[in-house]
C-alpha positions in Angstrom: -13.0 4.3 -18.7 -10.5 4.6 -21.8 -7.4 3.7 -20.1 -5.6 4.3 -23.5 -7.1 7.5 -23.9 -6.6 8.8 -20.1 -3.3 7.3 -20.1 -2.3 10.0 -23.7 -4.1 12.5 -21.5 -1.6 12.1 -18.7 1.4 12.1 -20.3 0.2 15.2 -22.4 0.1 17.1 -19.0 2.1 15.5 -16.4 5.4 17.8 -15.5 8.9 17.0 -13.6 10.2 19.8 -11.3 11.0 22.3 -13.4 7.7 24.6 -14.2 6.5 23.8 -10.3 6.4 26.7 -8.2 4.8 25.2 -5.1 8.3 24.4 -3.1 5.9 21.4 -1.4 5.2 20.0 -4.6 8.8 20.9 -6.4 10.2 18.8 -3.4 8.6 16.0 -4.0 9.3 16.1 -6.9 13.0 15.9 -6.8 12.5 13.2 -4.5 10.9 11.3 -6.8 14.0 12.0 -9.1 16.6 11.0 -6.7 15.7 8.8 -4.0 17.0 5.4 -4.7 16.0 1.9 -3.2 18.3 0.4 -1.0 20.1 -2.8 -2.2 19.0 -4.6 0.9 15.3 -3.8 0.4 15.8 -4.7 -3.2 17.1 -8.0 -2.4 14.1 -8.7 0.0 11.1 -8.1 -2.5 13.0 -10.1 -5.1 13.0 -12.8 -2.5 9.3 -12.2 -2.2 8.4 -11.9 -5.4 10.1 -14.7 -6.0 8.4 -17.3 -3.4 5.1 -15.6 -4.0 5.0 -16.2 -7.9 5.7 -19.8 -7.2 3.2 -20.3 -4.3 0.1 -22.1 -6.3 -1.6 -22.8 -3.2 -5.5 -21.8 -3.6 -7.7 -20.7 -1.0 -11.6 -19.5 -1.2 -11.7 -15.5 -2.2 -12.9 -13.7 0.7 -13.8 -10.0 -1.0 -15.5 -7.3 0.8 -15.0 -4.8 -2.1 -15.1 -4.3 -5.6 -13.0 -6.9 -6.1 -10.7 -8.5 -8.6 -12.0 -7.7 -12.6 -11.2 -12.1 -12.5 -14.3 -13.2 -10.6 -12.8 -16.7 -9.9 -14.4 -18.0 -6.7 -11.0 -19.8 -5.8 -7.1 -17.9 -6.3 -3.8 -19.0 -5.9 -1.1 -16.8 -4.3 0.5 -16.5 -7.3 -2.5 -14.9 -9.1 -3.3 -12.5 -6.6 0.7 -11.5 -6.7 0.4 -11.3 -10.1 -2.6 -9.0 -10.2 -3.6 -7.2 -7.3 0.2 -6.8 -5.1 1.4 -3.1 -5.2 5.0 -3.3 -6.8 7.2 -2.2 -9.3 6.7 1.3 -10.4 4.2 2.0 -8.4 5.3 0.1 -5.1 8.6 2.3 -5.7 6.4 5.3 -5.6 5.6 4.3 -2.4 9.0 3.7 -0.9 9.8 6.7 -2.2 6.6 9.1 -0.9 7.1 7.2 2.2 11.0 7.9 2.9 10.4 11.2 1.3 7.9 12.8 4.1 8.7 10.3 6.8 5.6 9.7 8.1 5.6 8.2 11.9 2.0 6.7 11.7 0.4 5.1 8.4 -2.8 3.8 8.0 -3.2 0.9 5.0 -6.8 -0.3 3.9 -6.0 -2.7 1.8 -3.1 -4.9 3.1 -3.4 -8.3 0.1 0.0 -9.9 0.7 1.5 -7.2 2.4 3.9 -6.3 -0.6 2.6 -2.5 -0.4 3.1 -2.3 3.0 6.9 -4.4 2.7 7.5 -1.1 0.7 5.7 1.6 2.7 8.0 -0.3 5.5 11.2 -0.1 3.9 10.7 3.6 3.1 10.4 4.1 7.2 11.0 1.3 9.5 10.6 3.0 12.4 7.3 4.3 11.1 4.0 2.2 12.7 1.6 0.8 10.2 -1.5 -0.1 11.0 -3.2 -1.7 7.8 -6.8 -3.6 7.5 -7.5 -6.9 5.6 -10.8 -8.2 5.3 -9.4 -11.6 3.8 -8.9 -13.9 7.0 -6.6 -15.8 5.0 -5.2 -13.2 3.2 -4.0 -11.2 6.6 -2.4 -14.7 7.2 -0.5 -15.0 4.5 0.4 -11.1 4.7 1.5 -11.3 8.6 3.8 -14.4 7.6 5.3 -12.1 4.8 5.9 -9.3 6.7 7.4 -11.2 9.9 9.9 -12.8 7.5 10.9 -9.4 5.7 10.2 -6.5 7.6 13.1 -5.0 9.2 11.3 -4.4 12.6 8.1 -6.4 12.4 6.9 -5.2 15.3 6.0 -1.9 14.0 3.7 -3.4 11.6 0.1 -4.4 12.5 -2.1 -6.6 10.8 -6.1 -6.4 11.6 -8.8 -8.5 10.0 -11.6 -6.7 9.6 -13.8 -4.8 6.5 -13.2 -0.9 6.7 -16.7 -0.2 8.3 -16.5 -2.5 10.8 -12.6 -0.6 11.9 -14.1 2.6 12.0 -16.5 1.4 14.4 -13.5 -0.1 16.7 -11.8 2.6 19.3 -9.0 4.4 17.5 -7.4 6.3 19.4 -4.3 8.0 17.1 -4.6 10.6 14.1 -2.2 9.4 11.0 0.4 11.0 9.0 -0.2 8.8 5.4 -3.0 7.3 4.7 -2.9 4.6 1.8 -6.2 3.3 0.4 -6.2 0.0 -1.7 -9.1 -1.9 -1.8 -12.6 -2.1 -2.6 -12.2 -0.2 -5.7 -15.6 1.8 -6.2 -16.1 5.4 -6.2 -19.3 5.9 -3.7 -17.4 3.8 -0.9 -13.7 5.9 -1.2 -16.0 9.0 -0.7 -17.4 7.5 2.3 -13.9 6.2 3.9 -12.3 9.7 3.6 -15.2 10.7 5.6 -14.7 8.4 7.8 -10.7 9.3 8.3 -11.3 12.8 8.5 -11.3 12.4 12.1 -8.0 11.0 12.1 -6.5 13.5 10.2 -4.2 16.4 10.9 -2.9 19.4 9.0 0.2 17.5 7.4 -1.4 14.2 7.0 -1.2 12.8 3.3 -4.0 10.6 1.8 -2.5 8.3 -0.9 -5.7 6.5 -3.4 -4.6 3.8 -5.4 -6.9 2.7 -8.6 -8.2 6.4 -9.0 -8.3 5.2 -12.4 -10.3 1.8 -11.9 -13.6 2.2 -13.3 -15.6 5.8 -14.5 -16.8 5.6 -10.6 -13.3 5.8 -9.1 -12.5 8.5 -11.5 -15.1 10.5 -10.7 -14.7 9.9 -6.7 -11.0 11.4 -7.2 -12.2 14.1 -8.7 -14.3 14.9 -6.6 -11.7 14.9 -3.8 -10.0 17.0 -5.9 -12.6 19.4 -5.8 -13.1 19.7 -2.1 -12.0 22.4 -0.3 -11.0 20.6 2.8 -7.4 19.2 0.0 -5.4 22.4 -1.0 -3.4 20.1 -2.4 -4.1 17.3 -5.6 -1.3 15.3 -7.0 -2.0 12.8 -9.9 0.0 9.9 -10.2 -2.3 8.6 -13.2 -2.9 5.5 -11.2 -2.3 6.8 -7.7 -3.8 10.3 -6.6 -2.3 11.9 -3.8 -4.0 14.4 -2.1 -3.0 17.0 1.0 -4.7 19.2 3.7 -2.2 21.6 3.8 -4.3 24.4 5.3 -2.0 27.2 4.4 -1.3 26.6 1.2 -3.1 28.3 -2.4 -5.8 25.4 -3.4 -3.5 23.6 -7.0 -3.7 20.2 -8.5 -0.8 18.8 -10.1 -0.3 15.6 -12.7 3.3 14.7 -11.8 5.7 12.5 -13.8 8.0 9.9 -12.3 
C-alpha cells in the first residue's frame, strides 16, 4: 500500500458540498464545514493529551489484532498515545459525525485509551457507548480516562473482551454508529460486519478506521463498498464510512474535510 500515491489519489477526487446531489451526503457535508468543537471539550483532551504524553509507565502489550506496525513486547502510555489514540483531524471527524447525526446507541471496537470514544462522547453525551477492549490493562487505563473526562460517565461502558468472544455474549440492542478500530486486517473487518449485521437498523452508520492500513484493509473496504446491503460509501481516505440507507440510489463518495 502506496500511502503517497493513494493519498495524490484522494485529493485528486475528494469533493466539498458543492457538486453533491445526495441531500444525505451534501448534509454531512456542511456539517463537516461548520460544526465547531466546544471550548470545554477542547480544554479536556488538551488536558488528556497532556497527562497521557507524559505517562511513561509501561505495561506488557496485550494485542488480539493486527497490531501496532512497532512490535515491542512492552509500551508505555505515551507511545501508544502517540501512535495508535484517535485525535486530531480525525478524532474531530468523529466529534463532528457524531454531533452531526446524533446517534443514541454507539458501538466502539477498539476503545485503546479511550481518546476516540472521549470524542464520540463529546459529540453526544447523552448518547450510550458501548465499546470493547481486549487489553485488560488498556480498558483500565481507558475507564480511568473516561471517568475523569466524560461529561456523564455513566453513559459510557467499558468491556474487556476480544470482538469474537462479545458477539458470543447476549446483546440485546441494535446500534445507531458503529466505530471499528482495532485489529487492522482485511479478512477479520469482513467478518465483524457480519457479525453486526444483526444489530443493525435502516439508519445505522458503520464508521472503519485504517481502511487504508495495509493492501488487505483496502481491499476489505472495498469490498464493503461493493455490497449491496451499503447504498451508501463515504471515503474519508483514512476513515470509510458506510450506510444502509435502504431507500436511497447505491453512490460512493471521497469527501474532503
Amino acid at each position: 500500500m502506496n500511502l503517497l500515491v493513494e493519498g495524490i489519489k484522494y485529493q485528486l477526487q475528494a469533493k466539498k458540498r458543492h457538486g453533491i446531489h445526495s441531500p444525505f451526503v451534501f448534509d454531512l457535508s456542511t456539517a463537516l464545514e461548520t460544526i465547531k468543537m466546544d471550548v470545554p471539550s477542547k480544554q479536556a483532551l488538551h488536558q488528556l493529551a497532556k497527562e497521557q504524553k507524559n505517562n511513561h509507565a509501561y505495561f506488557d502489550i496485550e494485542d488480539h489484532g493486527a497490531g501496532s506496525k512497532k512490535r515491542e513486547v512492552k509500551r508505555s502510555v505515551s507511545s501508544l498515545y502517540s501512535n495508535s489514540a484517535t485525535k486530531g483531524k480525525y478524532g474531530l471527524l468523529l466529534y463532528q459525525l457524531i454531533n452531526h447525526w446524533q446517534p443514541f446507541s454507539i458501538l466502539e471496537l477498539g476503545t485503546s485509551l479511550g481518546v476516540g470514544t472521549l470524542h464520540m462522547h463529546f459529540g453526544n453525551p447523552r448518547a450510550h457507548i458501548t465499546t470493547i477492549e481486549g487489553s485488560k490493562k488498556i480498558a483500565s487505563i481507558a475507564e480511568q480516562t473516561l471517568s475523569q473526562f466524560a461529561l456523564e460517565p455513566h453513559r459510557i461502558q467499558v468491556i474487556q473482551s476480544t470482538f469474537k468472544d462479545y458477539f458470543k455474549t447476549d446483546i440485546e440492542t441494535s446500534f445507531d454508529f458503529i466505530y471499528i478500530d482495532g485489529h487492522h486486517d482485511g479478512v477479520a473487518l469482513l467478518e465483524y460486519v457480519e457479525w453486526l449485521k444483526p444489530y443493525m437498523h435502516e439508519k445505522t452508520i458503520v464508521l472503519i478506521d485504517d481502511i487504508r492500513w495495509s493492501q488487505s484493509m483496502f481491499t476489505a473496504w472495498k469490498t464493503l463498498c461493493a455490497e449491496p446491503y451499503f447504498k451508501v460509501s463515504i471515503d474519508f481516505f483514512r476513515m470509510g464510512c458506510l450506510c444502509i440507507r435502504k431507500h436511497q440510489e447505491k453512490e460512493h463518495f471521497t469527501l474532503k474535510f
